[in-house]
C-alpha positions as a printed Julia matrix, in Angstrom:
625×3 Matrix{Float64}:
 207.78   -66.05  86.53
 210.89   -67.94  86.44
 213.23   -67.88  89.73
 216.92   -69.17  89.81
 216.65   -72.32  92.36
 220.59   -72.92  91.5
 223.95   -71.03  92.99
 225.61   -68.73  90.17
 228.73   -70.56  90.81
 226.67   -73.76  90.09
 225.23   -72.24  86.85
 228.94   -70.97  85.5
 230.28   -74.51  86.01
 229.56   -75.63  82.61
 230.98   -72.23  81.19
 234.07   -72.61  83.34
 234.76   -76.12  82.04
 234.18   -75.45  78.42
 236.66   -72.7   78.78
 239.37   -74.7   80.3
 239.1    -77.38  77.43
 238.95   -74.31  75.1
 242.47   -72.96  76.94
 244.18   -76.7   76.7
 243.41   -76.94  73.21
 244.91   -73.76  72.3
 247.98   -74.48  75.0
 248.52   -77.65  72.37
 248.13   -75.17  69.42
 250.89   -73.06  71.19
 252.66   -76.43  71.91
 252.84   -77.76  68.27
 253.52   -74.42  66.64
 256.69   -73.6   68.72
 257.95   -76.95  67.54
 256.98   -75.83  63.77
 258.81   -72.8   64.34
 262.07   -74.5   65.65
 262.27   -77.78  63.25
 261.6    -75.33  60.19
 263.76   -72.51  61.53
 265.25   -71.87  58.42
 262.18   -71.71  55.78
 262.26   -68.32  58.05
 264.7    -65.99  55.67
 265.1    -63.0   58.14
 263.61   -63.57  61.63
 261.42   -66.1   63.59
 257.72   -65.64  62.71
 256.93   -65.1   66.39
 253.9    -62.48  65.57
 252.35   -65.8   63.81
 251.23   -66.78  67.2
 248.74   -63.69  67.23
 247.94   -63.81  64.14
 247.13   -67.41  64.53
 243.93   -66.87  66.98
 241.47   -67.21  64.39
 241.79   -70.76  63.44
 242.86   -71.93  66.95
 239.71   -70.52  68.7
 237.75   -71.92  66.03
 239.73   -75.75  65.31
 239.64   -75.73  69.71
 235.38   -74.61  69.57
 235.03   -77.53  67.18
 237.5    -80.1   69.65
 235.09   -78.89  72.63
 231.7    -79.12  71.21
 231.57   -82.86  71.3
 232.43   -82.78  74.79
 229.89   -80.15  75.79
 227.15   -81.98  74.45
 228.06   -85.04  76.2
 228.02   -83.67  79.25
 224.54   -82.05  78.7
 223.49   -85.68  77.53
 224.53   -87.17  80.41
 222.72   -85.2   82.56
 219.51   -86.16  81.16
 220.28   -89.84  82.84
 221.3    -89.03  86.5
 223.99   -90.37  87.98
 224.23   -93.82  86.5
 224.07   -92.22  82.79
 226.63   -89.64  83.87
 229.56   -92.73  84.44
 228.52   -94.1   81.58
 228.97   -90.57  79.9
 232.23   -90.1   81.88
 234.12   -93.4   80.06
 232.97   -92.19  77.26
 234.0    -88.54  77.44
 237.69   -90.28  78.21
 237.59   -92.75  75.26
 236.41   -90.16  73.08
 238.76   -87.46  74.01
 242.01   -90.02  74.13
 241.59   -90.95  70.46
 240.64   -87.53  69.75
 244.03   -86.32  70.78
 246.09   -89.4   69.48
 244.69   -88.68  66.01
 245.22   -84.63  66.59
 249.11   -85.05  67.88
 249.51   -87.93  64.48
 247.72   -84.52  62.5
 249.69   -81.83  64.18
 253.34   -83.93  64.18
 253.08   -85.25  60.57
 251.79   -81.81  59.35
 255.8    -80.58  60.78
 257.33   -83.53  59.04
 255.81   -83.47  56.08
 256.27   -79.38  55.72
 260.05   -80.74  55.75
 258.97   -82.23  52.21
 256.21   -80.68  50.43
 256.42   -76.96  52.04
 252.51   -77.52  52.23
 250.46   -77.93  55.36
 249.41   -81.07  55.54
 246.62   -81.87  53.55
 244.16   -84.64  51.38
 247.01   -85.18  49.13
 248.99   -86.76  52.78
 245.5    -88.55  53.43
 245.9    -90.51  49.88
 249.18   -91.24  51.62
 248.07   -92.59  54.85
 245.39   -94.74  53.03
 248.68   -96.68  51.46
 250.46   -97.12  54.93
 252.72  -100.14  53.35
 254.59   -97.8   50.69
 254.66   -94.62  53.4
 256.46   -97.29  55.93
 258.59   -98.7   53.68
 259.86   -94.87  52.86
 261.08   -94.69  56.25
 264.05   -96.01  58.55
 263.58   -98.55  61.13
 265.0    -95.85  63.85
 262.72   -93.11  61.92
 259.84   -95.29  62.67
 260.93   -96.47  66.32
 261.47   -92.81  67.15
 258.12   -91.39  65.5
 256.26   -94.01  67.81
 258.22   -93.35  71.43
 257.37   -89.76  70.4
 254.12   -90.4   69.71
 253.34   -92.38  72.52
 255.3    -89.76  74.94
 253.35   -87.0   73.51
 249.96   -88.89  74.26
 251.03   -89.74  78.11
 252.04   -86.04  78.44
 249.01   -84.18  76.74
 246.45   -87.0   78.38
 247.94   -85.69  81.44
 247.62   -82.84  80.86
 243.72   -82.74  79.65
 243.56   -84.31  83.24
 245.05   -81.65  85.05
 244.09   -78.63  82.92
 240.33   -80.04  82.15
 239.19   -82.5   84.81
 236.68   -85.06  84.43
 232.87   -85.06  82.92
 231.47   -82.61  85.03
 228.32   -83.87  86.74
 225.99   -80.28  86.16
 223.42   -80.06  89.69
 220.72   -77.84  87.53
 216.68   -77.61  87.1
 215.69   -79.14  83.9
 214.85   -75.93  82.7
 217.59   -74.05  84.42
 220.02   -76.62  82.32
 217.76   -76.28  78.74
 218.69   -72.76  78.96
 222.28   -73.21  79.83
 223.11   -75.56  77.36
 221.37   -73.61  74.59
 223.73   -70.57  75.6
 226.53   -72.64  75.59
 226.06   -74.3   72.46
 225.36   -70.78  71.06
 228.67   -70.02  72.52
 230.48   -72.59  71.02
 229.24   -72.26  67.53
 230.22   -68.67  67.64
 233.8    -70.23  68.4
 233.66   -72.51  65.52
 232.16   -69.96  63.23
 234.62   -67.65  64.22
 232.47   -64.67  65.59
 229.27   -62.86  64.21
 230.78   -61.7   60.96
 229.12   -62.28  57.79
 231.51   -64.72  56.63
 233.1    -67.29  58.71
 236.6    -68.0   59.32
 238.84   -69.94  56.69
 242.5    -69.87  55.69
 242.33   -66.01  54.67
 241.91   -65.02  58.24
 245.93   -65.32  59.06
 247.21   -65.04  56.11
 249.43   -61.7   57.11
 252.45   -61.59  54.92
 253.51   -62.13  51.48
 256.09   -64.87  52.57
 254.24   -68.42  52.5
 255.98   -69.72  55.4
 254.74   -67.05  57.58
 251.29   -67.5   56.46
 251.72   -71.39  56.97
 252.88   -70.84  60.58
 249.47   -69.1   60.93
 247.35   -71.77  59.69
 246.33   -73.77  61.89
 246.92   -77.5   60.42
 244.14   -79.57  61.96
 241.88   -77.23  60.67
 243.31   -77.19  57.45
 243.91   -80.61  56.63
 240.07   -81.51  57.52
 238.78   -78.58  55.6
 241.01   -79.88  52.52
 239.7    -83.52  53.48
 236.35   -82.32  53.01
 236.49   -79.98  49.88
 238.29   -82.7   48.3
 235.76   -85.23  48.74
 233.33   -83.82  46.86
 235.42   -83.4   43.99
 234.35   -86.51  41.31
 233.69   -86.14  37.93
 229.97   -85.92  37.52
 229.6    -84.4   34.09
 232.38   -87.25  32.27
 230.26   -88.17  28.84
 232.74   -89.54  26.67
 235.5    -91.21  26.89
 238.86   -89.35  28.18
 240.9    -89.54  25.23
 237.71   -88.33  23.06
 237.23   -85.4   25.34
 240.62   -84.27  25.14
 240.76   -84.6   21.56
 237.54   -82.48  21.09
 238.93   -79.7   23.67
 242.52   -79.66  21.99
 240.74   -78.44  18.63
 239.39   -75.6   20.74
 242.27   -74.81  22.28
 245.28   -74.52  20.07
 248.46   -74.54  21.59
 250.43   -71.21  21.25
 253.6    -71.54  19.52
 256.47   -71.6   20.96
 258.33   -68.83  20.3
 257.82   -65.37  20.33
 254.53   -64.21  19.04
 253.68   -60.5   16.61
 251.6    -58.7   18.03
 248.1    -57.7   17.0
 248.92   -54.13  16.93
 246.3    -52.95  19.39
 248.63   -51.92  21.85
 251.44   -48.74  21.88
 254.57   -50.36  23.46
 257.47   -48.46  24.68
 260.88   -49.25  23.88
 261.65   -48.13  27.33
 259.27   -48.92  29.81
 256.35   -51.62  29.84
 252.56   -50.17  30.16
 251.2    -50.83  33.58
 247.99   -52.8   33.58
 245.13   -51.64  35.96
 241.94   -54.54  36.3
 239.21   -53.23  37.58
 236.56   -56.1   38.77
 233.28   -54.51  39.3
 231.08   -56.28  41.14
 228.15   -57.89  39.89
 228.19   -55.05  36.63
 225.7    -56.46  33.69
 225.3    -55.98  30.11
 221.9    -55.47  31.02
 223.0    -51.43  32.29
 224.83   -50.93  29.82
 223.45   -48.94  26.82
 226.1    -50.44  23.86
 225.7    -53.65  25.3
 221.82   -53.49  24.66
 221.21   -52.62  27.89
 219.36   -49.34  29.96
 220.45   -46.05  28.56
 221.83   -43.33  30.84
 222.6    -45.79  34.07
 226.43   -45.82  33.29
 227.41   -42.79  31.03
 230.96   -42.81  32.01
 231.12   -46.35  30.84
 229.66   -45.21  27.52
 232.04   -42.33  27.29
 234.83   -44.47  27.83
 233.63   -47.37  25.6
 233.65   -44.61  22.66
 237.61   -44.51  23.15
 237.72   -48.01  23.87
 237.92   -51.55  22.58
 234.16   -52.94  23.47
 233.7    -56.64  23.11
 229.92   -57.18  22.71
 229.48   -61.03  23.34
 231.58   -60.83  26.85
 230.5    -63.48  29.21
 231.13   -64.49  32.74
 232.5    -68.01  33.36
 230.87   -68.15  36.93
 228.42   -66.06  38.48
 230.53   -65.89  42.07
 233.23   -63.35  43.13
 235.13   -66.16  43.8
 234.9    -67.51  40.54
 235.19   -64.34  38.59
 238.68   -63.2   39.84
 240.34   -66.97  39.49
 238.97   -67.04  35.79
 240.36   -63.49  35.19
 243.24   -63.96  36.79
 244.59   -66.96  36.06
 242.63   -68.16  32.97
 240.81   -70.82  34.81
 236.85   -71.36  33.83
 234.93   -71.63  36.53
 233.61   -75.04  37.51
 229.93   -75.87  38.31
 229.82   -77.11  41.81
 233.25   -76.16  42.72
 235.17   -73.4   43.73
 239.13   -73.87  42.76
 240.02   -71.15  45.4
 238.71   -73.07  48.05
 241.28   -75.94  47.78
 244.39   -73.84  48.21
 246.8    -76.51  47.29
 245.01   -76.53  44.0
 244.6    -73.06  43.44
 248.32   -72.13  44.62
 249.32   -74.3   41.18
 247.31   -72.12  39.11
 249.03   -69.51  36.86
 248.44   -65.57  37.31
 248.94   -62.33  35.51
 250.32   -61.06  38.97
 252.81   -63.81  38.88
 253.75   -63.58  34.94
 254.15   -59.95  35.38
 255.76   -60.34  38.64
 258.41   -62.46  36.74
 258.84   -59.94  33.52
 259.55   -57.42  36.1
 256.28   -55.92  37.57
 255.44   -54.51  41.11
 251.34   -56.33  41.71
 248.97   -54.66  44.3
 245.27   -55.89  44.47
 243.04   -52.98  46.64
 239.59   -54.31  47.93
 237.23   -52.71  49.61
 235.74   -55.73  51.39
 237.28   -58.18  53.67
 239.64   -60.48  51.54
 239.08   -63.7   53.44
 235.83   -63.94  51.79
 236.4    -67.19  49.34
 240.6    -67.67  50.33
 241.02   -64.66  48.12
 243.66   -63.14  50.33
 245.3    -66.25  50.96
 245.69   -66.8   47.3
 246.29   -63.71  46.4
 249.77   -63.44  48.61
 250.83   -66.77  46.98
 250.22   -65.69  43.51
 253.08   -62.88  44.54
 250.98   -59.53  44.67
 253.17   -57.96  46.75
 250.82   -55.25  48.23
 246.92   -56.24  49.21
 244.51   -53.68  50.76
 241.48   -54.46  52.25
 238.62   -53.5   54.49
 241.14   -53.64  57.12
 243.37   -50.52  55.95
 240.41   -48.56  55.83
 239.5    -45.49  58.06
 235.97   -46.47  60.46
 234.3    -43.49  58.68
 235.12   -45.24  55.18
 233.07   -48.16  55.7
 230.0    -46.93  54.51
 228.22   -50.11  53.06
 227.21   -53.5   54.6
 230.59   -55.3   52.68
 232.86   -52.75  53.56
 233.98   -49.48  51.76
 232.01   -47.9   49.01
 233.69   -47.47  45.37
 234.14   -44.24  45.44
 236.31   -44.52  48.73
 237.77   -47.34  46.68
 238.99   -45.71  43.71
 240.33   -42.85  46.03
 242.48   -45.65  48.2
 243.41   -47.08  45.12
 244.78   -43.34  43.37
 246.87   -42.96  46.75
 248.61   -46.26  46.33
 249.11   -46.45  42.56
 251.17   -43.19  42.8
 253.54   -45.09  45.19
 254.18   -48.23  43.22
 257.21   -48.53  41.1
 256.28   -48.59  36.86
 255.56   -50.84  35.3
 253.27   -52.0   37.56
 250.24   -54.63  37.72
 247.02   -53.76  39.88
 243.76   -55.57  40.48
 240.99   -53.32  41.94
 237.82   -55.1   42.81
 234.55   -52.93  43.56
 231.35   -54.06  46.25
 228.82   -50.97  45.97
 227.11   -53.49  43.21
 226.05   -55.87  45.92
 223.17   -57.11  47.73
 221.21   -54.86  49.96
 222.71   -52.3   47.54
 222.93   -49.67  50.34
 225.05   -47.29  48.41
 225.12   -43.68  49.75
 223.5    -42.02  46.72
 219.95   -41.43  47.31
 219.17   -39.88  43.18
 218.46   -39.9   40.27
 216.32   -43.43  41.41
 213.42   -44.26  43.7
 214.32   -47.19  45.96
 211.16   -49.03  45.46
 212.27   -52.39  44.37
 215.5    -54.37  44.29
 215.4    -53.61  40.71
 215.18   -50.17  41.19
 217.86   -50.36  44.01
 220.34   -52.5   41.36
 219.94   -49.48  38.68
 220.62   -46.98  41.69
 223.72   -48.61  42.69
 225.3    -49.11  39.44
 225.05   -45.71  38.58
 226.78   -44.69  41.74
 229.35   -47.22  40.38
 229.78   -45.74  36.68
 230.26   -42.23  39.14
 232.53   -43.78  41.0
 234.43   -44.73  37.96
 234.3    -41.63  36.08
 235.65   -39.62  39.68
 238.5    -42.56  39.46
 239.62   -41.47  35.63
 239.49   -37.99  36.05
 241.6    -38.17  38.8
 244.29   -40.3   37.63
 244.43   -38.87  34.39
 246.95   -36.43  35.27
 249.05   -38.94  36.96
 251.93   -39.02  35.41
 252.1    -43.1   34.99
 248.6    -42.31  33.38
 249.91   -42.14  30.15
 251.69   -45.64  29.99
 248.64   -47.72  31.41
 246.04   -49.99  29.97
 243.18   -50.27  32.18
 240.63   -53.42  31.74
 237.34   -52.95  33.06
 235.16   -55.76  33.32
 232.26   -57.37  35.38
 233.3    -60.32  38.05
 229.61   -62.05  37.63
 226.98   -61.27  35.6
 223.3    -60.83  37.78
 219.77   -61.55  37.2
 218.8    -57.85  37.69
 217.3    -55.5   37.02
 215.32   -57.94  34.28
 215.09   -60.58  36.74
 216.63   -63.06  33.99
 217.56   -66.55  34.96
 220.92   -67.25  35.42
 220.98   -70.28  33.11
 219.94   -67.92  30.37
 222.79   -66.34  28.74
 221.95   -62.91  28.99
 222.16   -62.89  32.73
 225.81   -63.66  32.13
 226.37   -60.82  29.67
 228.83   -58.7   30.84
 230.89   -55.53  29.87
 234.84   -56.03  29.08
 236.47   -52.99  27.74
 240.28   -52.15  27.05
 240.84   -48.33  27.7
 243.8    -46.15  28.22
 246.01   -43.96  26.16
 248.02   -46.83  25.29
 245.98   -47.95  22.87
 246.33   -47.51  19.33
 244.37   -44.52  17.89
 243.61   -46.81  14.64
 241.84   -49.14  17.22
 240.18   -46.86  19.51
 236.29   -46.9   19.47
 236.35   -50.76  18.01
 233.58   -53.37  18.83
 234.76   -56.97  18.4
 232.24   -59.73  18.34
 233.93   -62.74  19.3
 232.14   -64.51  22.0
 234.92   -63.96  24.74
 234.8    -64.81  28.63
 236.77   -64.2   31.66
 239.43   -66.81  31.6
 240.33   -65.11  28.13
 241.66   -62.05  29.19
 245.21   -63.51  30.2
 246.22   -64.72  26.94
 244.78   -61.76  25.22
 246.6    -59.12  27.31
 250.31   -61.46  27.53
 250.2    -62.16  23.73
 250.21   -58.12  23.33
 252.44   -57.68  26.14
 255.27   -60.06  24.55
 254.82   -62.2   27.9
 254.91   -66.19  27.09
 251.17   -67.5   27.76
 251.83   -70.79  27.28
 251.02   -71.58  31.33
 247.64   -70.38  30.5
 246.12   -73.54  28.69
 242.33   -72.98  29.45
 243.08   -68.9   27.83
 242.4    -68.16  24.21
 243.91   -64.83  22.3
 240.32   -62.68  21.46
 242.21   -60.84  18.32
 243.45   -64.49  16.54
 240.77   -64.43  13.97
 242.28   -68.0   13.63
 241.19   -69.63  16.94
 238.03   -71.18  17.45
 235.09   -68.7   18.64
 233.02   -69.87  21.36
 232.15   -68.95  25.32
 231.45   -70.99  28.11
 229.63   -70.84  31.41
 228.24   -72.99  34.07
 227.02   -73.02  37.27
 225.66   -75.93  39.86
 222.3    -76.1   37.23
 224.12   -76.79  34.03
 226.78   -75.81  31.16
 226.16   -73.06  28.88
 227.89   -72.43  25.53
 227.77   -69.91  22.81
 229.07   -69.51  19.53
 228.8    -66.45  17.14
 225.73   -68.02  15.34
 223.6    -70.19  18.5
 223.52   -70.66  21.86
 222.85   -73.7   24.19
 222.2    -74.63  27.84
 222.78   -78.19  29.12
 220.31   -78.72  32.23
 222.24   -81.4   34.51
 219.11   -82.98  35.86
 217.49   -83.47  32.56
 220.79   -83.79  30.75
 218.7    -81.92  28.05
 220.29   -79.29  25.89
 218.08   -76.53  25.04
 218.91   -73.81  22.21
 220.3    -73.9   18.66
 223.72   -75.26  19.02
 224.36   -77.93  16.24
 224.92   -81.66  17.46
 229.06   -81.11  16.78
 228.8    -77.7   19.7
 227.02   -79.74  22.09
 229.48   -82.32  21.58
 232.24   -79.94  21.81
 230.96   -78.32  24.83
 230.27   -81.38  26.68
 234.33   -82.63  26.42
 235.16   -79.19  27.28
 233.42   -79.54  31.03
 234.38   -82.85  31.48
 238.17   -82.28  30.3
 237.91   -79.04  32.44
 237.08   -81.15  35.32
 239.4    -83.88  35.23
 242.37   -80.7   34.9
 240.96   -79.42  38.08
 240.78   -82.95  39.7
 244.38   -83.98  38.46
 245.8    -80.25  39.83
């Protein structure tokens, strides 16, 4: 048995230093964001964010675990050499740590200066800058520059100072070998739990202070040396891998697939009852991981989702529905704004891209709209809340407004306790009205609270389970709300975020795994077209222009968004993921295996072609954003 040879006070040392380099890194958090605050007083429209400082601690704790753990491990290093290795260590801790903080005030200080200009945080797009120091120079006065560099140097004195006083030296750690092994371990645990930001399922990222609709407030939050390396590193791995032609032939081939809308005002299709008084609202529902393959008019499972089926009988079904992605975070960007999803990238995870994007919230924001998005999850998975807020949805609800007793699955609320938050805050908003509702039950371990009509045997047999507690869920939802009285002037779109492999355990480079249901269903719709299947091969990022050409909204911002009724635009769908590019048309299909760069399917030479340019032209958009 193992006995403790070493003081307690002797074994907290290393715990006790840690946490006083933790506390001075946040103290310089505190330092730089009070200066934010001042210099940028007036982005602030009605009062000082001063509750940004709380809101804050999620990024801080995690940028200062990240500024500790070098030093923690040096110290543990130097042990491992006695005394002579430990001033070796100690030199290098301060040599180390000094050009760590130069570079973090030069991160911190431009990020204030450069808010002043771009009303960003500071980001890759200021790194291309500082690669070019000539031109960023010459943009500057001599007493600009001479006073950026006494600052600069000022700052450095102080805050080196500072880390002297507040931190200390390289401790020198008096422990048994095995005494120390077990220390460090729990310290290092300690400090990736920092980083990580806790023992949550998802780590921290820009989401996790993001607490208002106003941008500045949420940029006051953010904390920018985390930001600006996290954009430094999303960025870099954003080249153009799948380029096959050259640019101008690309963009030729995807301009014949993509018409550009007119101009003017367009007719519409007809499928749609408009008011000459009041727009409809427009209620998305995003359900989670929902296939074609449970779905009995889709060719899939009969009796799984029978309040689906009733609904698709008073509906507008379209058969060859497809998802661009097969991520949540991928699904509501493409829906949303239009954008197809990319096949090793995610465009919500480089805000400063995504925040350019275009968004039904923010075109119906514009024409007049109050926007809500209700989730039952936590919304800093993927940036989602952080994009939502700057795409102008005006109210969000999350896992956070939930009751403890609501959270009855591993991701948060179930859908039933969804749809029942959702009823209570549709009632308040102000008509017309735009509303995103985005469903979990249909999610991995599946751990719905329904225990009938199936066995829970399998995961396949857990999948059906759970999405027939969704289809309840919805049909509770519509009964409900169908003697609201905004009821009547709503169109409700229901369709998947992903497709899934289950329950036929398909392969997601096969197109049927992508298959998902998209109906248009409310009393809005025209009797004439009620009960209609269209066959167009149709995908997420159509639904924008689709809905706006109906709705008399210009769509024009949506480039990468076809109109499903204009028999005269060019029928295809589109999918990827980090494997390869898929493509459909109404007569073949194809899959384009990256590591082969082998097409399999029938798709004629001309489709490949076609589908190839589309990727590649997709990419360099996304790139060039």
């Amino acid at each position: 048995m193992l006995h403790l040879q070493t003081p307690l006070k002797a074994l907290l040392q290393p715990w006790a230093w840690a946490m006083r380099m933790v506390v001075y890194w946040l103290l310089f958090f505190l330092f730089f964001r009070l200066w934010f605050i001042l210099w940028l007083r007036q982005a602030a429209h009605d009062a000082l964010p001063w509750e940004a400082f709380w809101y804050a601690l999620p990024l801080d704790f995690s940028a200062a675990g990240y500024l500790t753990a070098p030093a923690v491990l040096l110290a543990y290093a130097a042990g491992v050499f006695g005394q002579k290795g430990h001033r070796y260590a100690e030199r290098l801790f301060e040599m180390v740590y000094l050009v760590l903080l130069l570079l973090a005030i030069a991160v911190y200080g431009a990020n204030i200066f450069l808010y002043e200009e771009w009303y960003t945080p500071i980001n890759s797009r200021a790194y291309e800058h500082f690669r070019i120091p000539g031109a960023m120079l010459s943009s500057m006065s001599a007493a600009f520059k001479l006073g950026s560099l006494v600052l600069f140097l000022l700052l450095g004195w102080v805050w080196w100072r500072l880390c002297r006083s507040v931190v200390g030296r390289l401790p020198s750690f008096t422990l048994q070998k095995w005494e120390q092994g077990l220390n460090a371990v729990l310290l290092s645990g300690g400090i990736v739990l920092l980083m990580r930001g806790g023992l949550g399922r998802l780590p921290v990222n820009e989401s996790s202070v993001c607490y208002s609709s106003e941008t500045f407030r949420n940029d006051v939050a953010t904390n920018a040396g985390w930001y600006f390396v996290h954009s430094l590193i999303e960025t870099s791995k954003a080249i153009n891998r799948y380029k096959t032609y050259e640019p101008e032939i690309a963009l030729q081939l995807t301009k014949e697939l993509l018409p550009s809308p007119p101009a003017g005002k367009e007719m519409p299709h007809g499928w749609l009852r408009r008011s000459d008084t009041l727009p409809p609202n427009l209620v998305i529902i995003l359900l989670e991981s929902m296939t074609a393959q449970v779905i009995a008019e889709l060719g899939g499972m009969p009796g799984v989702c029978p309040n689906f089926s009733r609904m698709a009988q008073q509906g507008i079904l379209f058969e060859h529905a497809y998802g661009s992605g097969y991520r949540t975070d991928q699904g509501v960007v493409s829906v949303l704004s239009g954008y197809p999803a990319l096949p090793d990238h995610s465009v919500v995870f480089v805000p400063e891209k995504a925040q350019k994007l275009p968004s039904l919230p923010r075109a119906l924001k514009s024409a007049g709209y109050s926007t809500a998005f209700v989730y039952g999850g936590e919304l800093t998975f993927a940036n989602m809340g952080s994009w939502l807020r700057h795409q102008q949805v005006e109210h969000i609800v999350s896992v956070r407004d939930f009751e403890a007793k609501d959270i009855t699955q591993l991701w948060g609320a179930d859908d039933q306790r969804l749809f029942r938050k959702s009823v209570q805050l549709l009632r308040t908003l102000p008509q017309p009205f735009f509303a995103g509702l985005m469903t979990l039950s249909l999610h991995a371990p599946f751990d719905v609270p329904l225990e009938q009509p199936w066995q829970l045997r399998s995961d396949r047999e857990k999948f059906v389970r759970c999405a027939h507690f969704v289809d309840q869920a919805l049909g509770e939802f519509f009964d409900k709300v169908a003697s609201e009285p905004w009821y009547a002037n709503t169109l409700f779109v229901l369709v998947a975020d992903h497709g899934h492999p289950l329950p036929g355990r398909i392969p997601m480079n096969h197109w049927r795994s992508r298959h998902i249901p998209l109906l248009l269903y409310g009393p809005v719709l025209a009797p004439s077209w009620r009960g209609k299947c269209i066959g167009t091969p149709a995908t997420h990022h159509d639904i924008p222009a689709t809905l706006l050409r109906e709705l008399g909204i210009d769509r024009r911002a949506f480039r990468w968004s076809r109109d499903l009724f204009d028999a005269q635009a060019p029928a295809f769908a589109y999918y990827s993921n980090e494997s390869g590019l898929g493509w459909l048309t109404p007569l073949s299909t194809g899959f384009f295996d990256f590591k082969t760069k082998r097409w399999s399917g029938s798709l004629t030479p001309l489709e490949r072609a076609q589908a190839e340019a589309y990727l590649q032209t997709l990419y360099d958009d996304f790139l060039a954003l």
